[in-house]
Structure formats: C-alpha cells, structure tokens
C-alpha positions as CSV (number, residue, x, y, z in Angstrom):
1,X,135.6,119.3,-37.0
2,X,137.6,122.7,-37.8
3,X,139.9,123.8,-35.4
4,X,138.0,127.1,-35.4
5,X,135.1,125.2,-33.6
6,X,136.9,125.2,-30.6
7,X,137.8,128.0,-28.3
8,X,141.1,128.5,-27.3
9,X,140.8,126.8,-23.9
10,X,139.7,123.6,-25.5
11,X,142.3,123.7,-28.3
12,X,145.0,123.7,-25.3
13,X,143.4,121.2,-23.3
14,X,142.9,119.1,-26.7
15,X,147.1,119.7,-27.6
16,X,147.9,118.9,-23.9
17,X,145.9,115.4,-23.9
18,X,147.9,114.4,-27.0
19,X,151.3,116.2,-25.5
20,X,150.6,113.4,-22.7
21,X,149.1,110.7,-24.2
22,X,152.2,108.0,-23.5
23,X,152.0,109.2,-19.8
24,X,148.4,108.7,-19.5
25,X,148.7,105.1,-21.0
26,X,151.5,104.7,-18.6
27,X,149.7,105.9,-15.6
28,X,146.2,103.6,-16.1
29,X,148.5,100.5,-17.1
30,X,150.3,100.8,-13.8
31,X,146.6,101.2,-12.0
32,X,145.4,98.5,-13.7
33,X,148.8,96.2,-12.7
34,X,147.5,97.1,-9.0
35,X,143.9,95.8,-9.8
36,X,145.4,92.4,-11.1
37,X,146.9,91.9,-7.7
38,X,143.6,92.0,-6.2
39,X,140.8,90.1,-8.9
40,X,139.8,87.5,-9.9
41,X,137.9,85.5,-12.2
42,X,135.9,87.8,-15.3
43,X,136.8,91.4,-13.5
44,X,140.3,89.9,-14.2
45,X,139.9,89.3,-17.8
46,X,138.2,92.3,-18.4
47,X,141.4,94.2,-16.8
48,X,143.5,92.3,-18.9
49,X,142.0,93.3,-22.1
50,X,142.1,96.9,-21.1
51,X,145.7,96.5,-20.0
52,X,146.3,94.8,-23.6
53,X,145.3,98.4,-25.1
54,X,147.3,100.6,-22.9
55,X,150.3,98.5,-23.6
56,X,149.7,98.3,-27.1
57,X,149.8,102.6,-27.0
58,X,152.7,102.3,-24.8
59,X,153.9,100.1,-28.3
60,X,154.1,97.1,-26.8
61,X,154.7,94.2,-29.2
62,X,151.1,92.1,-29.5
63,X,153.0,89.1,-29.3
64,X,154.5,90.1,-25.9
65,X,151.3,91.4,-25.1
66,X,149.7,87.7,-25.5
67,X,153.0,86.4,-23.8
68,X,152.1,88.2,-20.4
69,X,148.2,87.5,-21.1
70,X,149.2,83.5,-20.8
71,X,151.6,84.0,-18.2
72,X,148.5,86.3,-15.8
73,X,151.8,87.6,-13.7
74,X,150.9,91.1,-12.7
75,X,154.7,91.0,-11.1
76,X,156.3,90.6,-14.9
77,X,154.2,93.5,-16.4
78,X,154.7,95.5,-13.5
79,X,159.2,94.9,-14.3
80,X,158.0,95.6,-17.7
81,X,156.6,98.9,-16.8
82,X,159.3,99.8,-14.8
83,X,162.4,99.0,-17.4
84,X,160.1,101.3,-19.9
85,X,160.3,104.1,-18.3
C-alpha cells in the first residue's frame, strides 16, 4: 500500500514500530526466557521455537540458536541476553 493510505497518526506509529523493532524482540525474548523457567513438555517447545525467531531478529547466529535449543538452559540464553545488550 501507498504511504498516502495512511493518516499521519498511523504513519508515526508504523515508523515508531520499526524505530523499535530490536527492542521489541528484546523485550518478548526476555519474557519468553521467564516462561522456560516455568514449562514443560510441548508449551516448552512451542516457546522455544518462538524464542528461535526473536533471536534470529536480535541476529542471532542459527547455529547458536540450535546450540541453546539442545542445551534447553533458559539460564545460558538469559547471560546471552544480557552480554547483548
């Protein structure tokens, strides 16, 4: 779509959401590290893969990606998170 389609409140709230994108990632990686801690079984998996994604935007190598997958140590991605930023 044209950016003319959009009115000039949605343009800024569309050029804030990419302004922020690496702290958004950021912010629902960390929340997900907190729901490792506490699942198990599939809801764990599933929180996993959705962790993969946010650590891929966060540019994350995929092999240290699969590296923390096999090791299922919220405390490791949780150091990870905090040398990043």
């Amino acid at each position: 779509m044209a950016k003319e389609n959009y009115t000039r409140y949605q343009q800024n709230v569309i050029k804030r959401f990419y302004e922020n994108r690496d702290n958004i990632a950021l912010q629902h990686a960390q929340e997900q590290v907190t729901e490792l801690y506490l699942t198990e079984g599939k809801k764990r998996e599933k929180i996993w893969e959705a962790l993969a994604k946010n650590l891929e935007k966060l540019g994350v190598a995929p092999d240290q990606i699969a590296n923390l997958r096999s090791n299922d140590k919220p405390e490791i991605v949780a150091k990870l998170l905090q040398e990043m930023f």
